[in-house]
C-alpha positions as CSV (number, residue, x, y, z in Angstrom):
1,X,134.2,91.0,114.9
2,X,134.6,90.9,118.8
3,X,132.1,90.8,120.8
4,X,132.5,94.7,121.8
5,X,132.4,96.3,117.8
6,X,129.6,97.7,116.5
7,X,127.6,95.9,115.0
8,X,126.7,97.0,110.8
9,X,123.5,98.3,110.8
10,X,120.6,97.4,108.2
11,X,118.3,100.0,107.8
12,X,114.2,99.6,107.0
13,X,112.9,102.0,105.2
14,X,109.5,102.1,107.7
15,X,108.7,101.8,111.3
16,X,108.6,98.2,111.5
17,X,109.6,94.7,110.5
18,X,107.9,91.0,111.1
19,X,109.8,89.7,114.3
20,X,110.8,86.7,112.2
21,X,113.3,88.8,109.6
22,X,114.8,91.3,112.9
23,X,115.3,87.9,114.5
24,X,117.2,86.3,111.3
25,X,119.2,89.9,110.8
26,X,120.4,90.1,114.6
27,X,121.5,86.4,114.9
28,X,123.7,86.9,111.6
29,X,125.2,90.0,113.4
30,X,123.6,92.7,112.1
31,X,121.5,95.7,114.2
32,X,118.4,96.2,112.6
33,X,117.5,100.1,113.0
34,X,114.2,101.6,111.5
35,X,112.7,104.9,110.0
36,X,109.3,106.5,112.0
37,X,106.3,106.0,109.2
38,X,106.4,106.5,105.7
39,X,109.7,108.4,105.0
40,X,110.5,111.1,102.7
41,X,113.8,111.8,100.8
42,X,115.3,113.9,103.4
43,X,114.2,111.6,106.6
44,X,115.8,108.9,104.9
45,X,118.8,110.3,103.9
46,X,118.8,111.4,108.0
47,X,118.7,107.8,109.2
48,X,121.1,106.8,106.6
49,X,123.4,109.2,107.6
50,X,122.9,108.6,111.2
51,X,123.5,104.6,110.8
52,X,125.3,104.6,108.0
53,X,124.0,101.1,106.7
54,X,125.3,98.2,104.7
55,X,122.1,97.4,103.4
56,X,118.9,99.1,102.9
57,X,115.6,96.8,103.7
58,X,113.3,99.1,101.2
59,X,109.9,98.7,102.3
60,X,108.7,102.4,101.5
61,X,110.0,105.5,100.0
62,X,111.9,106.1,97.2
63,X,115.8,104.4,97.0
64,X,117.3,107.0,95.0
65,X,120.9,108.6,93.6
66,X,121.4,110.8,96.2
67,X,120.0,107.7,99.1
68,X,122.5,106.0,97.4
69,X,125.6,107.7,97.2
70,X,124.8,109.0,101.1
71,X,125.1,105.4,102.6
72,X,128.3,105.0,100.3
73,X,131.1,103.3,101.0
74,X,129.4,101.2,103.2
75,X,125.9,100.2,101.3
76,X,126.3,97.1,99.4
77,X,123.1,95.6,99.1
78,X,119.6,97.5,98.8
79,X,116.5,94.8,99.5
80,X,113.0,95.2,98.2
81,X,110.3,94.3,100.7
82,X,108.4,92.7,98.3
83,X,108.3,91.9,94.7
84,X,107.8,95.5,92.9
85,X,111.1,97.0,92.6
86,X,110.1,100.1,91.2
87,X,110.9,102.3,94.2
88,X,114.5,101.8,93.5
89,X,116.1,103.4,90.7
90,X,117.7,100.3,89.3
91,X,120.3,102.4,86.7
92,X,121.8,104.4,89.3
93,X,122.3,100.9,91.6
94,X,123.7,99.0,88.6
95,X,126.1,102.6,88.4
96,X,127.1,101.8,91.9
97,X,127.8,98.2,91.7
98,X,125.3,97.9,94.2
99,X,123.3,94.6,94.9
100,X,119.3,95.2,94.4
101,X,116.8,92.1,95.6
102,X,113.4,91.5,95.9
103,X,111.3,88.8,97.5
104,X,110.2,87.4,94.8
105,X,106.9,85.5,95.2
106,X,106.8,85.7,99.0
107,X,103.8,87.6,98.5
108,X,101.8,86.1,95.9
109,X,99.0,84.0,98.0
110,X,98.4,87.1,100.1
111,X,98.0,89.5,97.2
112,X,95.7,86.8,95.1
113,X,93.7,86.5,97.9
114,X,92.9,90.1,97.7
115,X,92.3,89.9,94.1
116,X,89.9,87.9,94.3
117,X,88.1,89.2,97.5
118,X,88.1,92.7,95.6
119,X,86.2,90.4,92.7
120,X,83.3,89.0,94.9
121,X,83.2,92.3,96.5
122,X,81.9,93.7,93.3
123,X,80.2,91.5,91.5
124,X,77.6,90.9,94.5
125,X,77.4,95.1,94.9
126,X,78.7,94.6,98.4
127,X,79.2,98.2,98.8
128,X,76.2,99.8,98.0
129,X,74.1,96.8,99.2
130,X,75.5,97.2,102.4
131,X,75.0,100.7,102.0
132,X,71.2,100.2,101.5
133,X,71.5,98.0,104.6
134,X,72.7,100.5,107.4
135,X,70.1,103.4,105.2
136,X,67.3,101.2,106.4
137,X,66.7,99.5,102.7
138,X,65.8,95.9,102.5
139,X,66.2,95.2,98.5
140,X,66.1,91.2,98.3
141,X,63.6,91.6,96.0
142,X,64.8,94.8,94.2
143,X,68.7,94.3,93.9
144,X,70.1,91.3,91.1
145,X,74.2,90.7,91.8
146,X,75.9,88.5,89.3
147,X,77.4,85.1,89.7
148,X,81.1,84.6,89.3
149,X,81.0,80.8,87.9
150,X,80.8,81.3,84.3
151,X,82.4,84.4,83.8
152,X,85.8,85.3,82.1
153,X,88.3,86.7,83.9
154,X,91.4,87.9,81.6
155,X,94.9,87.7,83.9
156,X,97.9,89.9,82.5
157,X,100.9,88.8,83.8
158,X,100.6,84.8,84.7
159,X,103.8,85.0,87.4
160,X,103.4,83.8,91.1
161,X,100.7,86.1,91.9
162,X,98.4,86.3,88.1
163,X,98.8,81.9,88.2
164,X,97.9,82.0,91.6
165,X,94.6,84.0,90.9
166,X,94.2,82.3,87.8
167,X,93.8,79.1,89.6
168,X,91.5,80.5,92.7
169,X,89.3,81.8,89.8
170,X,89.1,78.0,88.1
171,X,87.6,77.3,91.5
172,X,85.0,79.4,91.2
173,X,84.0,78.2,88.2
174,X,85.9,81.2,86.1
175,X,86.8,80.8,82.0
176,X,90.5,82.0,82.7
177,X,92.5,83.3,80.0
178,X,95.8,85.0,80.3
179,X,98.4,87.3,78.5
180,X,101.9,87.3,79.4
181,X,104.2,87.6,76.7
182,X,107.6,87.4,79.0
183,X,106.6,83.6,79.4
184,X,107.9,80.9,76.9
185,X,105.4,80.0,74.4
186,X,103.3,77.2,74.7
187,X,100.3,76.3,77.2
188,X,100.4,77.9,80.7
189,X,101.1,76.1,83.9
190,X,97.6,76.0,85.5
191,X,93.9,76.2,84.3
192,X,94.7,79.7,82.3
193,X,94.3,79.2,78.2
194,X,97.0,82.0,76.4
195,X,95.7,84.5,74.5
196,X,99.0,86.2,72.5
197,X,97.7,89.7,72.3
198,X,96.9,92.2,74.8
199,X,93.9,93.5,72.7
200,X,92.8,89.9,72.5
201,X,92.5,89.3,75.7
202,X,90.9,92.3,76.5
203,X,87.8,91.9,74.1
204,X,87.1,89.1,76.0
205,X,87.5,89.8,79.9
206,X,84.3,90.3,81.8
207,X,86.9,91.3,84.3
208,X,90.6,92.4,84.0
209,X,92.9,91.1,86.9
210,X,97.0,93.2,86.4
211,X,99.6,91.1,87.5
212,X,102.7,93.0,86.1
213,X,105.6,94.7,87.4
214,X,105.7,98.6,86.6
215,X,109.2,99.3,83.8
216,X,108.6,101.2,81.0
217,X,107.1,99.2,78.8
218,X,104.2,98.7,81.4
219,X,104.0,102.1,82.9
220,X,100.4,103.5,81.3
221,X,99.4,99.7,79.6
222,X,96.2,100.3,80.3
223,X,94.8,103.8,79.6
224,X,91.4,104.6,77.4
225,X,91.9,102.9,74.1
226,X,92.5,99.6,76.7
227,X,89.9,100.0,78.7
228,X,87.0,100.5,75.9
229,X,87.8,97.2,73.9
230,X,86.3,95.7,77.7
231,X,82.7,94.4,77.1
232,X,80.7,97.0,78.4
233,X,80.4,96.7,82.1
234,X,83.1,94.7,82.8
235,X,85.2,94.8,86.1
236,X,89.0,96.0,86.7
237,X,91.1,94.1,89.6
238,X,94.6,96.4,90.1
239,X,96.5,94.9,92.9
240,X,99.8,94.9,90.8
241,X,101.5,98.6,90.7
242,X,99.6,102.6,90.0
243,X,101.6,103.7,87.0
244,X,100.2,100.9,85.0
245,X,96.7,102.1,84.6
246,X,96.2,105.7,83.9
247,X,93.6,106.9,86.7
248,X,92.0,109.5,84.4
249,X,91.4,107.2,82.1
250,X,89.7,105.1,84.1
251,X,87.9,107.6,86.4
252,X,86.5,108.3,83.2
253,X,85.8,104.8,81.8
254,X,83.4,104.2,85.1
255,X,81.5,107.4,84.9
256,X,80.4,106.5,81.4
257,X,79.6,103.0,82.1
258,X,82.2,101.3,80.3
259,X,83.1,99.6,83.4
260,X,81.0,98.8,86.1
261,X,83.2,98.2,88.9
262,X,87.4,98.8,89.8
263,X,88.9,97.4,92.7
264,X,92.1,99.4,92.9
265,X,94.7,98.4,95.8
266,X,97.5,100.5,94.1
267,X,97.9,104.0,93.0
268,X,100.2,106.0,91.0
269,X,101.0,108.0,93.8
270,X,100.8,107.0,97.7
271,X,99.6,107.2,100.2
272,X,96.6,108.5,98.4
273,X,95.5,112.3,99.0
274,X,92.6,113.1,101.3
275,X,90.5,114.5,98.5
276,X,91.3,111.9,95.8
277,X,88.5,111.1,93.9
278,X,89.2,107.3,94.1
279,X,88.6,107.3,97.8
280,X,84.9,108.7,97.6
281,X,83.9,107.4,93.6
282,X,80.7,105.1,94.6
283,X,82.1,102.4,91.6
284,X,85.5,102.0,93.2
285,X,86.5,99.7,96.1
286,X,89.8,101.3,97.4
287,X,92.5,99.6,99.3
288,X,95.5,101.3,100.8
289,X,98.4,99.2,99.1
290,X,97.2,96.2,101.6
291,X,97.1,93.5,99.1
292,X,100.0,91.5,100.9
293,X,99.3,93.0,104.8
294,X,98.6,89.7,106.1
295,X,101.0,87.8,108.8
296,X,102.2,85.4,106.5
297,X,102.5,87.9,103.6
298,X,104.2,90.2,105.5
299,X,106.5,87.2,107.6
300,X,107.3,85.7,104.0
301,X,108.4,89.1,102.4
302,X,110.4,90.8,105.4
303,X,112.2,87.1,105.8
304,X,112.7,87.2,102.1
305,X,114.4,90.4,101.6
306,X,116.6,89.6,105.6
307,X,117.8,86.4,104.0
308,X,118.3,88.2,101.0
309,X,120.7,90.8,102.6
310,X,122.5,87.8,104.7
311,X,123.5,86.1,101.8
312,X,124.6,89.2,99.7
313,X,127.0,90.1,102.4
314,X,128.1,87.0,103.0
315,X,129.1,86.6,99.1
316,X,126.8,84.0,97.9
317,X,122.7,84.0,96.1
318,X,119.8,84.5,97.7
319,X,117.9,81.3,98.4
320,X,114.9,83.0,96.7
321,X,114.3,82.1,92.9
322,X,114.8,85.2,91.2
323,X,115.5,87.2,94.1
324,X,118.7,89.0,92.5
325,X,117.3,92.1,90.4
326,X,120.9,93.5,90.1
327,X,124.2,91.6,90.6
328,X,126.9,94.6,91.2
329,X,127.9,93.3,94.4
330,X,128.1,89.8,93.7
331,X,131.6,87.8,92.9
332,X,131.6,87.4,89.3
333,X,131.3,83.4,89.1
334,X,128.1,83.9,91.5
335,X,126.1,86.6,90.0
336,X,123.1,85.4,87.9
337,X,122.8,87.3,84.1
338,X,119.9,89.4,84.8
């Protein structure tokens, strides 16, 4: 390539990227172009056919079929910004013999940060104590919060981010017992003890923390029959993905009294509407899909899924363990079985 060709473009599916990963993409040759906001089908398909991209940096929106086969011949690699994959439709990339990656792990100190803030948050009644506070209230001898050492916390899925909280919530004093049958038996890495069945742990957690990625086999895990074997009162954490908890359900399990508290970062659609009851319920905290919105979160996932796309199209692995999702551009002798 001389120094007058164009240059391929990589496209982001959002209005920005961290410095860092533009910096990494433009030094390896590429031109780093970007959509305005949170893009729908037909303002992505726009910019795809506009730049006409090699690879797709997918930080919102949905990767589709028809996103697909508009960047074609030229897409080869599609990038997840992030570890959740489930905005790409992973069949019709495998059909395509396209590359999918994620940034797997670059994430997971952010998001278990905000796991266990949401946590704290509740179990002291932050909300409505503060509430109280700007009402004119003064309820320091009226208001009793609960202490988190002591308590169980039940962590499903114990992969970067659930071992991560598991062992912030051992700090704290936490029991920590975990469920995660994707792992090889035995003890866990970490303070977590295993508990082989979902309904197990469940019966036991005075608060539920979901670590899992949304597939099929997680997409409505935790709906009504879930959420009563909780003790009564208990807390949900859900900073993993919205399909996996059926809102209804769990609107529902909070107006009864089942649970006390639900700290939900992630919803099963987004951004959330206006008039969603999660926004205004006065036993939810709500978080707008922030979990991992800090610099280094954001740094470690945007370089992550750039590095990602250099490798690919350079014919070698990611550097990141477990980055490679789907392998159909890869030589043969590189790609990993996935």
């Amino acid at each position: 390539m001389t120094d007058t060709a164009p240059r391929p473009n990589v496209l982001v599916s959002a209005a920005w990227l961290a410095a860092e990963a533009v910096t990494m993409l433009e030094e390896a040759g590429y031109a780093v172009r970007c959509t305005s906001g949170y893009p729908g089908e037909e303002e992505l398909l726009a910019a795809i056919r506009e730049h006409r991209p090699v690879a797709i940096l997918h930080r919102q929106g949905i990767v589709n079929g028809a996103v697909m086969d508009a960047a074609a011949p030229a897409l080869r690699v599609v990038a997840r910004h992030g570890a959740g994959i489930d905005g790409i439709d992973i069949p019709a990339a495998r059909a395509r013999h396209l590359t999918v990656t994620r940034a797997a792990g670059a994430n997971a100190r952010s998001v278990a940060e905000h796991a266990m803030a949401l946590m704290l948050t509740m179990l002291k009644d932050l909300p409505s104590v503060t509430a109280g506070m700007r009402d004119g209230l003064w309820e320091k001898t009226s208001r009793m919060t609960r202490d988190i050492d002591g308590m169980t916390l039940g962590v499903v899925g114990h992969g970067a981010i659930g071992s991560k909280v598991a062992r912030l919530a051992a700090a704290f004093g936490m029991r920590v017992i975990a469920h995660d049958p994707l792992l090889p038996t035995g003890p866990l890495p970490g303070p977590a003890e295993r508990v082989e069945t979902l309904p197990d742990l469940l019966r036991q957690s005075e608060v539920l923390s979901l670590h899992l990625p949304l597939e099929p086999a997680t997409r409505g895990l935790i709906g009504a029959a879930e959420l009563a074997l909780l003790p009564k009162g208990a807390i949900l954490v859900h900073t993993a993905r919205g399909g996996i908890v059926d809102q209804d359900a769990l609107l529902a399990a909070l107006d009864s009294g089942q649970l006390s508290w639900a700290g939900v970062d992630v919803f099963a659609k987004e951004p959330l509407e206006a008039e969603n009851p999660f926004r205004s319920h006065p036993r939810v905290v709500a978080t707008p899909h922030l979990a991992a919105n800090t610099p280094r979160g954001a740094t470690g996932m945007a370089c992550g899924a750039a590095e990602s796309i250099i490798a690919v199209l350079a014919g070698r692995l990611p550097a990141l363990e477990g980055a490679v999702v789907v392998p159909g551009g890869l030589p043969a002798a590189l790609a990993p079985a996935v």
